[in-house]
C-alpha positions as CSV (number, residue, x, y, z in Angstrom):
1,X,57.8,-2.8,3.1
2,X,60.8,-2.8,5.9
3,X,60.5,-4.1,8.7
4,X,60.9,-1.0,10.9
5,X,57.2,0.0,8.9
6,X,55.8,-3.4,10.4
7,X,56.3,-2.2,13.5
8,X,54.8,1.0,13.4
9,X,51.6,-0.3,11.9
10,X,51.6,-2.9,14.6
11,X,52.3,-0.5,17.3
12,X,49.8,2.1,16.1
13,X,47.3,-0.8,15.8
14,X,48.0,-1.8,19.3
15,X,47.5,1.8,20.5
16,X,44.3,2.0,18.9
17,X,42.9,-1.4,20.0
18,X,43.7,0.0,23.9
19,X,42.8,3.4,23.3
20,X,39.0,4.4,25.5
21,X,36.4,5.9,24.5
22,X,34.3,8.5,26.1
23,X,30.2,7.5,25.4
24,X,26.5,7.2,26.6
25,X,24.3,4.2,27.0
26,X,23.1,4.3,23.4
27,X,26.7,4.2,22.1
28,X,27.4,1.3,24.6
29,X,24.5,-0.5,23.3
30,X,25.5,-0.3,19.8
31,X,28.8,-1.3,20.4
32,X,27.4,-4.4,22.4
33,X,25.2,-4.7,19.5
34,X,27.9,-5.8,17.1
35,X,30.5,-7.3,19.7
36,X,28.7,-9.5,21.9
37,X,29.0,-13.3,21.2
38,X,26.0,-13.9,22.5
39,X,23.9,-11.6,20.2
40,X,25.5,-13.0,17.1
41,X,24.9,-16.4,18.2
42,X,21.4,-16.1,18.3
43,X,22.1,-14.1,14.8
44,X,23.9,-17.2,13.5
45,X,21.1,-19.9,14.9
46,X,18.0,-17.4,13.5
47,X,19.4,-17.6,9.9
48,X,20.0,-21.5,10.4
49,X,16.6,-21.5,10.9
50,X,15.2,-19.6,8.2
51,X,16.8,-22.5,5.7
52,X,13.9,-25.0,7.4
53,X,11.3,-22.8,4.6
54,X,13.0,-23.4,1.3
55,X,14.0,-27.4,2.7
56,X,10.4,-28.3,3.3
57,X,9.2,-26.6,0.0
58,X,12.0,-28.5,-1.5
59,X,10.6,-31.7,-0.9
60,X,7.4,-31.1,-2.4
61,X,8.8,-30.0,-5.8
62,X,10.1,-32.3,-8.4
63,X,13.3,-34.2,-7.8
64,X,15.0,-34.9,-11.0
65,X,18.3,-37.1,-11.0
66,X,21.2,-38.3,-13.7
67,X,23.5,-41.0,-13.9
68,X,25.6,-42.9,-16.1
69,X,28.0,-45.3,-15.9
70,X,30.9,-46.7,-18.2
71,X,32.4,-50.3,-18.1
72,X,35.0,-52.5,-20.5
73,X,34.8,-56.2,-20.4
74,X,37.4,-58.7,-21.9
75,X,36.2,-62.2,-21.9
76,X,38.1,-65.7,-23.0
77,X,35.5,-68.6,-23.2
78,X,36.6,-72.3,-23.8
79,X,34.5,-75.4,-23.8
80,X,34.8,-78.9,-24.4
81,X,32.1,-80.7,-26.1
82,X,31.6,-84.6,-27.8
83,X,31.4,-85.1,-31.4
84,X,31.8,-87.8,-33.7
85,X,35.2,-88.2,-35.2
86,X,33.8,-89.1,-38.5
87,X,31.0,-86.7,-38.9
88,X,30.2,-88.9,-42.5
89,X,29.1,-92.1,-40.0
90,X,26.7,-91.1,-37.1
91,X,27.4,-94.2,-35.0
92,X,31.5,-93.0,-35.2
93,X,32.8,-92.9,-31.6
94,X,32.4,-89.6,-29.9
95,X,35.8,-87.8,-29.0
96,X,36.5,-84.8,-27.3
97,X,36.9,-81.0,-28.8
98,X,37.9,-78.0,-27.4
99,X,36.2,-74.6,-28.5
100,X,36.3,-71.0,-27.6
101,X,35.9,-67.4,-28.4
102,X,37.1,-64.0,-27.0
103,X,34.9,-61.3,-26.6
104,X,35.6,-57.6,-26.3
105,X,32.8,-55.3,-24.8
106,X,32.7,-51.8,-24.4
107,X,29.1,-50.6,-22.5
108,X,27.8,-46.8,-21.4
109,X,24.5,-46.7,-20.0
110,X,23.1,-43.2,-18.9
111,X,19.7,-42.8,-16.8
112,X,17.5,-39.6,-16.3
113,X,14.8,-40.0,-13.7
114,X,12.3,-37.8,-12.1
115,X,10.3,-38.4,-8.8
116,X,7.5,-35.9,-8.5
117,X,5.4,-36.4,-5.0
118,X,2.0,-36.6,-5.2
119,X,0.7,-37.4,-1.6
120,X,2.7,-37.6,1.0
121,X,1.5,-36.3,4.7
122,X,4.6,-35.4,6.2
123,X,5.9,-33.7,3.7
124,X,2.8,-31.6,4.3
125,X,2.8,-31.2,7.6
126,X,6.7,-30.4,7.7
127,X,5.6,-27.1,4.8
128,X,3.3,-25.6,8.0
129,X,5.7,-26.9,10.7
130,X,8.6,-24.8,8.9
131,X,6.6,-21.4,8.8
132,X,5.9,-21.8,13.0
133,X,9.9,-22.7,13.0
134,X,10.5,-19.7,11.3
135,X,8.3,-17.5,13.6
136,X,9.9,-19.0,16.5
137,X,13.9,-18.0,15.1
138,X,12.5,-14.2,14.7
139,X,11.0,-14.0,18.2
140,X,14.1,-15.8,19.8
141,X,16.2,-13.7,18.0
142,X,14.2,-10.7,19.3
143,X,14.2,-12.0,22.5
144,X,17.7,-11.9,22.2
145,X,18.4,-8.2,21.3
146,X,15.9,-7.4,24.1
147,X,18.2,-9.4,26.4
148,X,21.1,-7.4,25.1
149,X,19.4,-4.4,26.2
150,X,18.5,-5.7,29.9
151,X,22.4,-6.7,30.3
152,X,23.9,-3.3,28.7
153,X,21.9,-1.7,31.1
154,X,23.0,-3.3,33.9
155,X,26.4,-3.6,33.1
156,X,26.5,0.4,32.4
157,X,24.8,1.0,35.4
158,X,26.9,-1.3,37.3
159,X,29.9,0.5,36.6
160,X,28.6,4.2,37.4
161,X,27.8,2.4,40.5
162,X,31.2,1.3,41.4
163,X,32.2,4.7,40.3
164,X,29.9,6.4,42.7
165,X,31.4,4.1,45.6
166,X,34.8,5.5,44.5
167,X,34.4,8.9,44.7
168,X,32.5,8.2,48.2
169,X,35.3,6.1,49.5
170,X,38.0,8.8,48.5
171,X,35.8,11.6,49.9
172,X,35.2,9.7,53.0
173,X,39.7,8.8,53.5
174,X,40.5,12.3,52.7
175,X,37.9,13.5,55.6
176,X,39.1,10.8,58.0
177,X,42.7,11.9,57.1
178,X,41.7,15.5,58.2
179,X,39.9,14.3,61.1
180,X,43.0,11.9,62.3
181,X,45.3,15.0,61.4
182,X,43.2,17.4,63.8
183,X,43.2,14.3,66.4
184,X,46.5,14.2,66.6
185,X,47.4,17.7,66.9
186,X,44.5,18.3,69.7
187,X,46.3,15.3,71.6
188,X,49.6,17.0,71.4
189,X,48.8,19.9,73.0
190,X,46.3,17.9,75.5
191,X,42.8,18.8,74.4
192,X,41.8,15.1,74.1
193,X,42.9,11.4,75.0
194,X,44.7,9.1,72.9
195,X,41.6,7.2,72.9
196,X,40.2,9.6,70.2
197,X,43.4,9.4,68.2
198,X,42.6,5.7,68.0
199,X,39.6,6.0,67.0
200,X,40.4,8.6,64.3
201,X,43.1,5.9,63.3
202,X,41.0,2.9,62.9
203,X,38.7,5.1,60.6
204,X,41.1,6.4,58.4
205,X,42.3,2.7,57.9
206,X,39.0,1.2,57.3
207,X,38.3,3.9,54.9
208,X,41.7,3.3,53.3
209,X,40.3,-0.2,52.7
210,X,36.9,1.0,51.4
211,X,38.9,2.8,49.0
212,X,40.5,-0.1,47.8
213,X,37.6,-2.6,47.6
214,X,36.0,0.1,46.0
215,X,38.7,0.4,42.8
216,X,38.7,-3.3,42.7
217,X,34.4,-3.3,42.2
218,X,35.2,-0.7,39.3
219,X,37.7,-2.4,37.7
220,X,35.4,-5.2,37.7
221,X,32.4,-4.1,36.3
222,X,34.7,-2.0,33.8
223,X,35.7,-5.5,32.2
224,X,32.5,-6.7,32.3
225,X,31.5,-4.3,29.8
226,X,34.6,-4.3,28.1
227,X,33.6,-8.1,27.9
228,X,29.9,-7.2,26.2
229,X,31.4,-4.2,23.9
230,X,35.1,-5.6,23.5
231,X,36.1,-1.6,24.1
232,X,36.5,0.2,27.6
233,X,35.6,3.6,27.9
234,X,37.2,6.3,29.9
235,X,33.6,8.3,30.6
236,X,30.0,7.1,30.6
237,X,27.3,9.4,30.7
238,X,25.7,8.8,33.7
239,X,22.1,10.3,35.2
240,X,21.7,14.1,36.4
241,X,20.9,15.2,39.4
242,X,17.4,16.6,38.3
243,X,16.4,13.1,36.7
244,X,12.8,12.5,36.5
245,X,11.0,9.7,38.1
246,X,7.9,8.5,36.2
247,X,5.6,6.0,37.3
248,X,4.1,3.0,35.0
249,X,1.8,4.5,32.6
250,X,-0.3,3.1,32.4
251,X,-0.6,2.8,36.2
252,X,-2.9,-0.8,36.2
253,X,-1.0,-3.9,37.4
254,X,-3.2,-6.4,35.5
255,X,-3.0,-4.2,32.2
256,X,0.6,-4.5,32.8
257,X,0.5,-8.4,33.5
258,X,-2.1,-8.8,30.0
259,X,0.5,-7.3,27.7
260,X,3.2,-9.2,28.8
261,X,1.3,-12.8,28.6
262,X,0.3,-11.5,25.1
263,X,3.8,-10.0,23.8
264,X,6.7,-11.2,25.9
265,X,8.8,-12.4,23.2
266,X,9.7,-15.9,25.5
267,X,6.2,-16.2,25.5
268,X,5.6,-16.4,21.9
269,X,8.7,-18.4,21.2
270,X,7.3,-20.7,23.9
271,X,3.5,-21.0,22.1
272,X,5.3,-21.5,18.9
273,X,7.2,-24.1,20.1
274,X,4.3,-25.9,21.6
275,X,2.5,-25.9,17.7
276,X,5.5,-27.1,16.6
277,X,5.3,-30.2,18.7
278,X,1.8,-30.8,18.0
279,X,3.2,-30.5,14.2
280,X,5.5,-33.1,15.1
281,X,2.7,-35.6,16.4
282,X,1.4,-35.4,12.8
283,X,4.4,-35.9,11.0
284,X,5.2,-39.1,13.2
285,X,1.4,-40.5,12.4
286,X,2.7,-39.9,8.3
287,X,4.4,-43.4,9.1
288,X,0.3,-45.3,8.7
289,X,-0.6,-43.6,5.5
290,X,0.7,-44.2,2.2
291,X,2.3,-42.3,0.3
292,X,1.9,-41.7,-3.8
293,X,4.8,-40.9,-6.3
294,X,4.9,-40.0,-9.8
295,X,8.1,-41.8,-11.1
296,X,9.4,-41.2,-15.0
297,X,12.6,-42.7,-16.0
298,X,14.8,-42.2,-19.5
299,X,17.7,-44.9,-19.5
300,X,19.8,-45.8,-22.7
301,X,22.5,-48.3,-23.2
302,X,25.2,-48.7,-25.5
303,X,27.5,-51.6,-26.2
304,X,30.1,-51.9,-28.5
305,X,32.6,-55.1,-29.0
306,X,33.4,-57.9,-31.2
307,X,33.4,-61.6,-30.7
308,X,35.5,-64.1,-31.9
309,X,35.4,-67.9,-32.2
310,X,38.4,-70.2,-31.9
311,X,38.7,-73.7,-32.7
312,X,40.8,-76.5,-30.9
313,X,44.0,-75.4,-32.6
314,X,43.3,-71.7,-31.2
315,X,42.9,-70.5,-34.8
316,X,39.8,-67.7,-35.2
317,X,36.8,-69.1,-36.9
318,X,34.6,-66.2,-37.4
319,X,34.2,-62.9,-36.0
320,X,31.1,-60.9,-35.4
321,X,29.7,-57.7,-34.0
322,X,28.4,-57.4,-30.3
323,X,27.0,-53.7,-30.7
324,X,24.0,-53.2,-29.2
325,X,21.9,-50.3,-28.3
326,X,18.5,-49.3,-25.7
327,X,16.7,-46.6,-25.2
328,X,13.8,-47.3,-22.0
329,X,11.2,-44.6,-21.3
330,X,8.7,-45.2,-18.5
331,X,6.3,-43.4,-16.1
332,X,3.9,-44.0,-13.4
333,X,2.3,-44.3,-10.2
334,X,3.9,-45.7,-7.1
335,X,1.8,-46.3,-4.1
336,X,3.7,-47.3,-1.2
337,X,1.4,-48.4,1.7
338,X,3.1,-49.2,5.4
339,X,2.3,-52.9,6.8
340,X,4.4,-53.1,9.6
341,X,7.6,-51.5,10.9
342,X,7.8,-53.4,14.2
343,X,6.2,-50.9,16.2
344,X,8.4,-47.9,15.3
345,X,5.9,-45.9,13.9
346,X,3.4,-45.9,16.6
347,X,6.4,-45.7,19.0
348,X,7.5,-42.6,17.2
349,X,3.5,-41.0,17.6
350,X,3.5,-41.6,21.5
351,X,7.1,-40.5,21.6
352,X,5.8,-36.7,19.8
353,X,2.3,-36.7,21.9
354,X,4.9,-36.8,25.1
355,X,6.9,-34.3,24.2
356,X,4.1,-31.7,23.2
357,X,2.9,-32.2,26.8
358,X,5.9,-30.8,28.0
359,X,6.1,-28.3,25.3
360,X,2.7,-27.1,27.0
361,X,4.5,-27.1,30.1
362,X,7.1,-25.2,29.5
363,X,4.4,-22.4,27.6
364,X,2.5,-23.1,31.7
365,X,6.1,-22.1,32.7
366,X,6.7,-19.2,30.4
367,X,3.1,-17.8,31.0
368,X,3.7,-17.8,35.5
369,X,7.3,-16.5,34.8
370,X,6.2,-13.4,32.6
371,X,3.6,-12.9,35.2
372,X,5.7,-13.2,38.2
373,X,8.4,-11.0,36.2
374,X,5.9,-7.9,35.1
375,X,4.5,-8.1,38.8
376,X,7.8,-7.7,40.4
377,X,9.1,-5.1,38.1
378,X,5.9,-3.2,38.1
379,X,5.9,-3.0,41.8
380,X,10.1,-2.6,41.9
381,X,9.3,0.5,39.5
382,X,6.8,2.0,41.9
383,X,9.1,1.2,45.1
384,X,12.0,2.4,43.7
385,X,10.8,6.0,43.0
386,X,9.9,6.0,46.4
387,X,13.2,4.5,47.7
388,X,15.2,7.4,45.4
389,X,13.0,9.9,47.3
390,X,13.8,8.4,50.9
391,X,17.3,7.9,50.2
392,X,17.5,11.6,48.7
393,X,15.9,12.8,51.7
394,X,18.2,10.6,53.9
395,X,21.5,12.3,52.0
396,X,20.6,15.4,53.0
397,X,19.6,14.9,56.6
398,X,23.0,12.7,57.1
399,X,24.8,15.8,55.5
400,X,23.3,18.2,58.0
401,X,23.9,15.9,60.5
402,X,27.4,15.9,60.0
403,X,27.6,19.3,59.8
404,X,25.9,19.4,63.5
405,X,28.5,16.9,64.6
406,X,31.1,19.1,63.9
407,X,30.1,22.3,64.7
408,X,29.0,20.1,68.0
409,X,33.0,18.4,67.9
410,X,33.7,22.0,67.9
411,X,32.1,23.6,71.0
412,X,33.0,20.6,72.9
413,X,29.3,18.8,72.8
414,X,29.9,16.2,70.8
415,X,33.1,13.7,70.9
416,X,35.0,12.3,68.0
417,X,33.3,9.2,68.0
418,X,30.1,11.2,66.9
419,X,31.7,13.0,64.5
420,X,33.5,9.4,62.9
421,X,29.6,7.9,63.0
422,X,28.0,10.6,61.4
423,X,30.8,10.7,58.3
424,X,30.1,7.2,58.0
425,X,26.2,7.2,57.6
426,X,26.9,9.9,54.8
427,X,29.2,7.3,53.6
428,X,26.6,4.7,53.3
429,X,23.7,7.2,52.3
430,X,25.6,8.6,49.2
431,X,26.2,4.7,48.0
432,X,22.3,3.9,48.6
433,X,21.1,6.9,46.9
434,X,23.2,6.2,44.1
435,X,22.1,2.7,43.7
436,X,19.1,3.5,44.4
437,X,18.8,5.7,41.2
438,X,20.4,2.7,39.1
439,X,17.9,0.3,40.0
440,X,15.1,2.6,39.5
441,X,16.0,2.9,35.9
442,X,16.7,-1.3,35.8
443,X,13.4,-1.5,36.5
444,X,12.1,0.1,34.0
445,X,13.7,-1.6,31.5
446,X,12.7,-4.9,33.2
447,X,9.4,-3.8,33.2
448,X,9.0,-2.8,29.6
449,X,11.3,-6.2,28.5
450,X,8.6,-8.6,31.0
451,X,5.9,-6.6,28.3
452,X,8.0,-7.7,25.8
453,X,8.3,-3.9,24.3
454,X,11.3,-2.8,25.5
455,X,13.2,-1.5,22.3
456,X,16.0,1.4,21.6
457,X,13.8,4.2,22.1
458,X,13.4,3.1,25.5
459,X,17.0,3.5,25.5
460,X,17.6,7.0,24.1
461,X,14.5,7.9,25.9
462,X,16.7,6.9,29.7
463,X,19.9,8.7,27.3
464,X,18.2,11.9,27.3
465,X,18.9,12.1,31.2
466,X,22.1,11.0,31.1
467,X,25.7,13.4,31.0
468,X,29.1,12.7,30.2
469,X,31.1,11.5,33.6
470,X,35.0,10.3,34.2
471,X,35.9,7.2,35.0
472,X,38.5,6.5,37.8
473,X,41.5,4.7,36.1
């Protein structure tokens, strides 16, 4: 391939990669789904602990082993020993003589052994322990994608937000640009004082600055997103102006509070972490009982060499075969019973029994937090759809205000100061209504994730009043 081709595949990959996309909250959250660190993290550790199942049950099945081994051994032996120099007459005087031999030894030995467990208590314990581990890496995991959903939301939300500042900011300048314009022209031909110039002036600037505190905001939460998604987007669907408002069905705090202590997914994890360490207590107390094997072995040896004898002058005397060969078959029962191990074992029990105290604990913790959290959301649910319906209210009377301001600016009754207040509470009224809207829906997603059943279709179901929107670059 030439190089020029490099470069267009590089460049069109580049273009690609920066390229947005227009979509709604569900598209978002898919995109999240398969970008987001965090989510594949939790991914990652729930498989890790899936492999706890098959490593307990391995320890209970037979565990067979092989080995072998090969070795080569040269050996030179010489000894010195007494004997009579004339063999014919025992009381001859004794003199010395040097023997020896050489040996060559070739040996291969090979072993087959098999350990089959026949009692053993923590092995036991660990097979139940592994299936509460296993439950615990699904609700986490859960937990996680839940958490996913809580964060898209509020990261989506966030930046329709900022948008919404945005196109209140610019609204607001482009008003105060008029009103400054008019100022100054009434002040040239003498209809008011400087004074109202001024004040035109010093709105228009501070409106200027909105403007650009605003556009910073956006660009902020639009990397945020970009952070969870690893795309931006040049439109999000955000929420019509005929949304509906529903209240908590059903509408019982406690029935609320119940479901959540009994399916919040932290909650769960938590209560399966607590039978864990109660598991663990037992495994630790394994260290006083026996334990009982079945052991069989298969070993056989071979050795092959020769050996040769050597007399003083270093001449061979005789030479014979070392070759040798074993076969050893055995089985039985071990029985290993614990004496004493210092104290560890009975350290290692009170060590467990403390930390499945603050196992419960931290379920206590779980169980007042879900509470606390479906309270709060159930009553932020409830207040919100009220506050939407204030601050709805409050838009429209700050818009007819305005209007009166003017038409008042206009007759004379009313001074530019009025006028500059009143487009400054529509300011702030069209960025608390809009908020307002966002944190009505955040609630209920919090409220359905502190019940532990907030899933997709809660999602599409919030999608369905949702419509495509630009973002400000």
């Amino acid at each position: 391939m030439k190089p020029c081709a490099y470069l267009v595949i590089a460049g069109s990959v580049s273009l690609l990669a920066s390229v947005a996309w227009p979509a709604d909250l569900v598209t978002v959250y898919q995109r999240a789904l398969q970008s987001d660190p965090q989510i594949r993290e939790a991914d990652a550790n729930r498989l890790a602990s899936l492999e706890s199942k098959p490593q307990a049950l391995a320890a209970l099945l037979p565990q067979l082993s092989a080995s072998g081994s090969y070795s080569k051994t040269d050996q030179e032996v010489e000894r010195t020993t007494l004997i009579n120099s004339d063999p014919s007459i025992p009381t001859s005087p004794l003199v010395p003589r040097t023997i020896g031999s050489d040996s060559d030894l070739d040996a291969r030995q090979y072993e087959l052994s098999l350990r089959q467990t026949l009692f053993r208590w923590d092995q036991w314990v660990a097979l139940k322990r592994a299936d509460a581990q296993v439950a615990q890496a699904e609700a986490d995991f859960q937990a996680a994608q839940q958490d996913l959903i809580q964060r898209t939301a509020l990261r989506y939300f966030d930046v329709l937000a900022a948008q919404d500042t945005v196109d209140a900011a610019e609204a607001s300048l482009e008003a105060f640009s008029r009103q400054l314009e008019q100022a100054d022209k009434r002040f040239e031909v003498g209809l008011v004082a400087i004074t109202d110039v001024q004040e035109a002036r010093a709105a228009h600037d501070q409106a200027a600055a909105n403007v650009i505190q605003a556009k910073r905001t956006l660009a902020t939460t639009r990397e945020l997103l970009r952070e969870l998604t690893g795309e931006s987007f040049d439109s999000l669907a955000a929420p019509i102006d005929d949304m509906p408002l529903k209240i908590p069905d059903p509408l019982d705090q406690n029935q609320w509070v119940s479901t959540a202590l009994e399916q919040n997914l932290r909650v769960i994890s938590a209560r399966l972490a607590t039978d864990i360490a109660k598991q663990d207590i037992r495994v630790a107390r394994a260290g006083h009982y026996p334990s009982i094997d079945l052991v069989a072995s298969r070993s056989d040896q071979d050795f092959d060499g020769t050996q040769i004898g050597r007399n003083a002058a270093g001449q061979s005397t005789a030479r014979s075969p070392a070759d040798q060969s074993q076969t050893t078959d055995s089985i039985g029962i071990q029985v290993t019973v614990p004496i004493y191990s210092g104290g560890a074992a009975s350290s290692r029990v009170r060590q467990r029994v403390y930390l499945h105290r603050a196992a419960r604990e931290r379920l206590e913790r779980a169980n007042r937090e879900t509470e606390r959290s479906a309270r709060d959301a159930y009553l932020g649910v409830l207040s919100e759809i009220s506050r939407v319906k204030a601050l709805r209210q409050a838009l429209e009377s700050s818009q007819t205000a305005l209007e009166a301001t003017e038409a008042g600016f206009e007759v004379g009754t009313r001074t530019t100061v009025d006028v500059l207040d009143a487009r400054r509470q529509l300011f702030a009224a069209q960025t608390n209504y809009s908020r307002s809207r966002y944190d009505y829906l955040l609630n209920v997603l919090q409220l359905q994730l502190a019940s532990g059943t907030l899933g997709l279709a809660d999602l599409q179901e919030i999608n369905g009043f949702l419509q495509e929107r630009p973002l400000s670059r």
